[in-house]
Structures are given as structure tokens and as C-alpha cells.
C-alpha positions as CSV (number, residue, x, y, z in Angstrom):
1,X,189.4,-30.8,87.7
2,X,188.9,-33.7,89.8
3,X,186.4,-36.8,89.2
4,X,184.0,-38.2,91.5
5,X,183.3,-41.1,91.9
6,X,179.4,-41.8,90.5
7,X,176.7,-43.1,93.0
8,X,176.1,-46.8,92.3
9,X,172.2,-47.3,92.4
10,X,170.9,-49.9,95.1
11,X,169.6,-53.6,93.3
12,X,166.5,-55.4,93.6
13,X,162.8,-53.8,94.4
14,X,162.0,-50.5,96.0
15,X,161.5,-50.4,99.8
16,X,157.8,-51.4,100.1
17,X,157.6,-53.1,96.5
18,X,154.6,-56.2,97.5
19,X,154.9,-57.7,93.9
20,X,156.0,-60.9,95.3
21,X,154.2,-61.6,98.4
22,X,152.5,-65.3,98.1
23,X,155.4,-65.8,95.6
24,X,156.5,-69.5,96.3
25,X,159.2,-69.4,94.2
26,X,160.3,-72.0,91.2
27,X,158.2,-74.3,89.6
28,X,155.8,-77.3,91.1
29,X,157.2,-80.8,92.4
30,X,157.8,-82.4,89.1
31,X,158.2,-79.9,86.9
32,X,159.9,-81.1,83.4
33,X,160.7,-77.7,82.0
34,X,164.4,-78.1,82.0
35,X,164.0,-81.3,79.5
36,X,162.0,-78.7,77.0
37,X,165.2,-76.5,77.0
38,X,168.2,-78.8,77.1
39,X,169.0,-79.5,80.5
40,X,169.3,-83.5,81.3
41,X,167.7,-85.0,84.8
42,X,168.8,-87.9,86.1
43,X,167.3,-90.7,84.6
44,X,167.6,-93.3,87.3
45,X,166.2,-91.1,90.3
46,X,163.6,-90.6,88.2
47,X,163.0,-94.6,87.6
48,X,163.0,-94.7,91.5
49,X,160.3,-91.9,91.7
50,X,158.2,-93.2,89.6
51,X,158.3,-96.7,90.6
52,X,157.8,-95.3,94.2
53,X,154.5,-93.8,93.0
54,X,153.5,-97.3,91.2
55,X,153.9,-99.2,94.3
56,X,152.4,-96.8,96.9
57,X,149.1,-96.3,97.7
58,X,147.7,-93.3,95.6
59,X,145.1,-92.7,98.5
60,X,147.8,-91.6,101.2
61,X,150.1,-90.1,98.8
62,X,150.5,-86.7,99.3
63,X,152.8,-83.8,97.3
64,X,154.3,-83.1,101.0
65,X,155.2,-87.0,101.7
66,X,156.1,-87.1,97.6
67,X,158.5,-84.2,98.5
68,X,159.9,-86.2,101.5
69,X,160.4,-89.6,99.4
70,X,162.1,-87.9,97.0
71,X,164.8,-85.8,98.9
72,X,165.6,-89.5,100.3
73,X,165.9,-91.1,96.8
74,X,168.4,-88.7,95.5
């Protein structure tokens, strides 16, 4: 008797599956989860953030701009 090989079923959603759609993906800018759950950040890019924030102005300081300062502090 010979064996043949069995079918391998495809991963990941159905074709057609919409469960995700507006999914963004991960958690919001700033997000300290990780800390809850063991995972370390790096303490002195976060001094810099945060004393980024202090000295800006809070009027113009948006999450998008936020997002931009910190890609550059890292």
C-alpha cells in the first residue's frame, strides 16, 4: 500500500474574511503594556520624550508630529 502525502490546510482567514478591516494594528503611541509584562523600554529615550513634551508647546503638539519627534530621538 502506498501513502500519500496529506493536504496541508492554507493559514490565516478565509477568502473574503472582513474581521479586520479598520484594524490599525498594535497598540496607541505610548503604550506601556510591555512594562506590565516584563519587557524593559529604554529609559533614556524615554527621558528625551518626555522632556520633548515639557518644553514644547502643548497647543501645536500633535500625536502625528509626537510620532515624527520620536522616530528622530531613537
Amino acid at each position: 500500500m502506498e501513502t500519500k502525502d496529506k493536504h496541508k490546510p492554507k493559514r490565516g482567514a478565509p477568502y473574503g474574511n472582513r474581521n479586520a478591516i479598520g484594524n490599525k494594528g498594535g497598540a496607541p503611541f505610548g503604550n506601556l503594556n510591555a512594562e506590565k509584562y516584563g519587557f524593559n523600554t529604554n529609559i533614556p529615550y524615554r527621558i528625551r520624550l518626555q522632556r520633548f513634551i515639557e518644553l514644547s508647546d502643548v497647543a501645536t503638539l500633535t500625536r502625528s508630529n509626537l510620532r515624527v519627534v520620536a522616530k528622530q530621538l531613537k
